[in-house]
C-alpha atoms as one frame of an Amber mdcrd trajectory, in Angstrom:
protein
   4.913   8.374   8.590   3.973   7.058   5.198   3.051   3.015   4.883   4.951
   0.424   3.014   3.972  -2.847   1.824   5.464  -6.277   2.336   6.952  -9.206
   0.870   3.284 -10.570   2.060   1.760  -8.641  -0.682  -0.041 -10.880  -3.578
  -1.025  -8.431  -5.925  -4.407  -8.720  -6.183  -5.018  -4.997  -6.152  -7.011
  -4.037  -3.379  -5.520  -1.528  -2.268  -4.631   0.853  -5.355  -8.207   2.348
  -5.708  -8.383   2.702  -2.378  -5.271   5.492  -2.371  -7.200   8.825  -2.649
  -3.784  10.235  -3.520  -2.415   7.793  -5.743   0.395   6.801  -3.978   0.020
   2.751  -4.308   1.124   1.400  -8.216   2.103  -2.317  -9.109   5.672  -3.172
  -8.761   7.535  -6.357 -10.499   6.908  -8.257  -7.137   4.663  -6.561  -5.393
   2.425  -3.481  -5.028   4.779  -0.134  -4.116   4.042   2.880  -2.175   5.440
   6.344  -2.974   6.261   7.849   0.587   6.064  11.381  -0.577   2.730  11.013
  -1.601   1.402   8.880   1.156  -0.706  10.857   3.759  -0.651   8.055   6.122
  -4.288   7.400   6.478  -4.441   3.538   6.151  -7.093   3.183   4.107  -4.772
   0.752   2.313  -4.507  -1.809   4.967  -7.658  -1.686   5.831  -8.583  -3.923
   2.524  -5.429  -5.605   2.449  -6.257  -9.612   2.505  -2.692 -10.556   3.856
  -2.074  -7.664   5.854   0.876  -6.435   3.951   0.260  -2.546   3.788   1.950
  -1.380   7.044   3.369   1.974   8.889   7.058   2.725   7.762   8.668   2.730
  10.898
């Protein structure tokens, strides 16, 4: 299950260098995740200040 990121995203960039894979790039709005290149590993939310990188369910 790849991660997504909210409307609670500020785009402050945290969590782009943190994607070993380089899944995570800056949207109009808000920061994006490609799910076919996520692995899943939540490194993302782990530095996310709002909490906005979560699981895809």
């Amino acid at each position: 299950m790849a991660y997504k990121i909210t409307d609670e995203c500020i785009l402050c960039g945290s969590c782009e260098p943190e994607c070993e894979v380089g899944a995570i790039s800056e949207g109009d709005d808000k920061y994006v995740i490609d799910a076919s290149k996520c692995t899943d590993c939540g490194a993302c939310a782990d530095v996310c200040p709002t909490d906005a990188c979560v699981p895809d369910e």
